[in-house]
N, C-alpha and C positions, 0 to 999 in steps of 0.2 A: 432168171429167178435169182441168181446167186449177185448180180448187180443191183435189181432188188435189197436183199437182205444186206448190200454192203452200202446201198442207199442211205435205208433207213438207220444202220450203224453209224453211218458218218452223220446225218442228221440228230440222232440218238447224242453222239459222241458234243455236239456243236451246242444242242442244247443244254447240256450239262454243265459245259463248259462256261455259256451264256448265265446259266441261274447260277455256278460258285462266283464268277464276275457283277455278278450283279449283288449277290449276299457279301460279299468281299466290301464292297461298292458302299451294299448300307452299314453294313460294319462301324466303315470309317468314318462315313457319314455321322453315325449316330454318336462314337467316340467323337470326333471332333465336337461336335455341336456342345456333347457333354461336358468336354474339358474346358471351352469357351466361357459355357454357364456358370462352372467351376470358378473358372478366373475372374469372373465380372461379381459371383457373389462371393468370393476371396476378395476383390477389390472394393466391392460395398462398405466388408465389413472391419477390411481397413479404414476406411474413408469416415463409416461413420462411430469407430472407437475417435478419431481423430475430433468430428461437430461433438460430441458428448464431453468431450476434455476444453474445449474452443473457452468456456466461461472459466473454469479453474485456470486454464494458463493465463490467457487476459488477465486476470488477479493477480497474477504472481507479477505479470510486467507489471502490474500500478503497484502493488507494492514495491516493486524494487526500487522505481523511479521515482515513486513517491517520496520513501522514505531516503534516499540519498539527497532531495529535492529541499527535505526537511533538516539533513544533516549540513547540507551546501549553507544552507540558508543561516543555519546555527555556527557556521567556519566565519562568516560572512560580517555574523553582528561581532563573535572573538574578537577579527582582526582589527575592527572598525569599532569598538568600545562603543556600539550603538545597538537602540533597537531599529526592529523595519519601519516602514512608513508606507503610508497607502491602502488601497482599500486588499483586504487578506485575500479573500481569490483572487485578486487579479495577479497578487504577490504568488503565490504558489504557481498556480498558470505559467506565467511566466516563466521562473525555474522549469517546471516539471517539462513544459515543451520545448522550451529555449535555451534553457541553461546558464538562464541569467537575472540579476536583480537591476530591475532601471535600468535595462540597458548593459548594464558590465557583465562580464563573462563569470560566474560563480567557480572557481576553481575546482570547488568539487563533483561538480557536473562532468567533467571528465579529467581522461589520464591516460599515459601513455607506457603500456606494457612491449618489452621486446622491441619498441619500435611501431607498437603500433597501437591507434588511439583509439579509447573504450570512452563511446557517449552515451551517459546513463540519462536519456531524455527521452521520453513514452514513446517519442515514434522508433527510438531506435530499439527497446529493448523488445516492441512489437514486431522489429524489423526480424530481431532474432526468433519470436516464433514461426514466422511465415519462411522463416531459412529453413528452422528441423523441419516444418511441412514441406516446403520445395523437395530436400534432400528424402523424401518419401513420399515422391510423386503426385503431392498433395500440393493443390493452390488455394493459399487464403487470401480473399483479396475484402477491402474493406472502403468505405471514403475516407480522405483526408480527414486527421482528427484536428475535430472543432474548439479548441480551447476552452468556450463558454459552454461546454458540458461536462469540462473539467470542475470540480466543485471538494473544498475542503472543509470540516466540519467536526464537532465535538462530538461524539458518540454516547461516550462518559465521562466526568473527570479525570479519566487516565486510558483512555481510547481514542487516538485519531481514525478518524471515518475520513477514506478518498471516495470519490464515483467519477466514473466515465462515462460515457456513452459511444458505442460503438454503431455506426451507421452503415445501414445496408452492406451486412455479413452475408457472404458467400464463400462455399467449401466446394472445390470442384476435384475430379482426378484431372493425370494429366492428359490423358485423352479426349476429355472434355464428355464423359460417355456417362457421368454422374453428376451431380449438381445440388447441393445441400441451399437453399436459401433462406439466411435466418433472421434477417431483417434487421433491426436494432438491438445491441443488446448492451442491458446497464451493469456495468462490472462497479462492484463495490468489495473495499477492501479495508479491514480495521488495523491499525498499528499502536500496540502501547508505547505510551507516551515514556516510558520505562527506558526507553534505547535513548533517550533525548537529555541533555542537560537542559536543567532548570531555566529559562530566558533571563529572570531578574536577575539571580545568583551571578547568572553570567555575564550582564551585561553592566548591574549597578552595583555586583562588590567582585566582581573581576576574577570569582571563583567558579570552578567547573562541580556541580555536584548535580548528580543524575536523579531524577524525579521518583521518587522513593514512595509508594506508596505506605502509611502506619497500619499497623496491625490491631492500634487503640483502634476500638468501636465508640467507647465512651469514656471520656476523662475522668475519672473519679477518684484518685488520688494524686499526690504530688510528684511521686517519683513518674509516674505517667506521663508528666507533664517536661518531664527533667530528662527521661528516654528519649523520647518522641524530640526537642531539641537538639542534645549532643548525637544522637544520630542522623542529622539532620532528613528528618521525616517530613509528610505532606499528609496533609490532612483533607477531606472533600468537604467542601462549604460554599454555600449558594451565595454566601456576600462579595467573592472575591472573583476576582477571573479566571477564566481559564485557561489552558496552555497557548494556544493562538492570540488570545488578547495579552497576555505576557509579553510573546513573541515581538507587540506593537509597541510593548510599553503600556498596558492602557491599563493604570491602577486603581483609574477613578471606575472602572467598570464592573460589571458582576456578573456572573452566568449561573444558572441551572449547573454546569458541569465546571464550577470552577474550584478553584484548590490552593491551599496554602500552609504555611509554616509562621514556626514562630523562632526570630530569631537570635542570636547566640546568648549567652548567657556569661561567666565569668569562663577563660580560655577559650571561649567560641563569638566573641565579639567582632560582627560587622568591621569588613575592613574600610570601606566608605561612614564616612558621618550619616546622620541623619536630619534629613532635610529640613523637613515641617513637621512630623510630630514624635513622639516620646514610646507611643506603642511599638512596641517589639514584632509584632502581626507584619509580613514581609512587604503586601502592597501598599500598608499603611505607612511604616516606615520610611518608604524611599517613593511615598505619592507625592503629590504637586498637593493635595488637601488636607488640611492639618485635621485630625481626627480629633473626641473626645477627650476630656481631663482623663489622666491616665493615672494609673495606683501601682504600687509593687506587688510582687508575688511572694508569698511568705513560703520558705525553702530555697527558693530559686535567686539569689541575689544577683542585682546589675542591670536587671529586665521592666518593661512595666509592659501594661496592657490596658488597653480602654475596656470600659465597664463590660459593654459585650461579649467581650473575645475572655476577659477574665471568669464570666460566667461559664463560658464553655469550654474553657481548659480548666478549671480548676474548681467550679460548681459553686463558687460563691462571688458576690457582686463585689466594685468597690465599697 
């Protein structure tokens, strides 16, 4: 009887033993599993703060490269007392993914800090997003960018408009255990034209003056007219060009988004002659085609303007 009772004690004892080993058993089970899930939607929502910012950083690389692309391009005409040549997106293209005009190396495409060289060209300043992503476990990977979905554009008279197009986007972790697929994406990006020297200023009177928006809405006095000059201001008008056809040289041309000045007067006289006509108006000035009989400005002495451009700076005809 008593090996009995010491039977069932050690059986009693084994069972007990068996169900804390087993409740132990699911315990950790359940903990694991938890923490697992833990980690994976911790890594989710890493992964996707990362696809939610994917289009705002894209934009910042076209901006950067953009606008250095713009600046290069603008060191480029300085040195070379020339405007560009060729068709405008091909011209940008170029720069923004090469780093070069025609072929030649744009000096300001890159540089060399400490020893070591900083290339401001789309793929590399994208290179540098998909680095911060690496360095946080994150891989972006994308196709080769296509140049001819590079495109540059007039937004407003004093807004450059970039777009890109980004092909077959993907956001993975580095386990490869998440997988964001976002397909094409079109990054566009606006830069005032305000960071930029003037193309004509710069290339046909040898002066640097930065694209100045006026504050005139409408001309309707003389000192208006006499501000707007010795401040060397710009004014937005549909007859004239706009910053990228500047850029070409193309005076005979006009845009929806194009802009202009009028220029010097007595102490702010043009340091180039002028060419073909007698109006003061910038693209007319130093155009290949001789404009309209031109008349003086009463206030403003040393100036003239053709009948049009007098109408709208100073509200009466010749």
């Amino acid at each position: 009887m008593v090996k009995n009772k010491k039977a069932i004690m050690f059986t009693f004892i084994a069972i007990t033993l068996l169900m804390v080993i087993m409740v132990s058993f699911l315990i950790t089970l359940q903990t694991s599993s938890k923490t697992e899930t833990e980690k994976l939607m911790a890594k989710a929502t890493s992964v996707n703060a990362f696809v939610q910012n994917v289009n705002l950083n894209a934009e910042s690389s076209l901006k950067a490269s953009g606008n250095q692309a713009v600046l290069a391009l603008q060191d480029y005409m300085d040195v070379e007392e020339e405007y560009l040549t060729g068709n405008s997106n091909d011209v940008f293209r170029e720069a923004i993914t090469e780093g070069k005009y025609r072929g030649v190396q744009l000096r300001m495409m890159e540089k060399t800090v400490d020893g070591k060289k900083i290339n401001y060209t789309i793929g590399s300043t994208l290179n540098e997003l998909r680095d911060i992503a690496s360095r946080n476990n994150i891989i972006l990977s994308y196709d080769p960018i296509d140049s001819s979905s590079i495109s540059f554009s007039m937004k407003s008279s004093w807004e450059l408009r970039m777009n890109l197009q980004l092909r077959n986007v993907k956001v993975t972790d580095r386990e490869g255990e998440l997988t964001w697929n976002l397909g094409n994406l079109d990054i566009n990006t606006d830069i005032p034209i305000s960071k930029y020297r003037d193309p004509v200023y710069l290339v046909s009177d040898n002066v640097n003056i930065s694209v100045k928006k006026t504050g005139v809405v409408q001309f309707e006095k003389v000192e208006d007219l006499r501000s707007f000059i010795s401040n060397f201001e710009f004014y937005a008008h549909q007859d004239s060009p706009d910053f990228i056809q500047r850029m070409f040289g193309q005076f005979d041309s006009s845009s929806a988004n194009g802009y202009e000045t009028v220029l010097g007067s007595s102490g702010h006289q043009p340091n180039t002659p002028n060419p073909n006509s007698n109006s003061y108006v910038d693209f007319m000035y130093w155009g290949r085609k001789a404009s309209a009989p031109d008349c003086g400005v009463t206030g403003i002495p040393g100036i003239a303007l053709d009948d049009t451009h007098k109408t709208l700076y100073t509200g009466s005809s010749c």
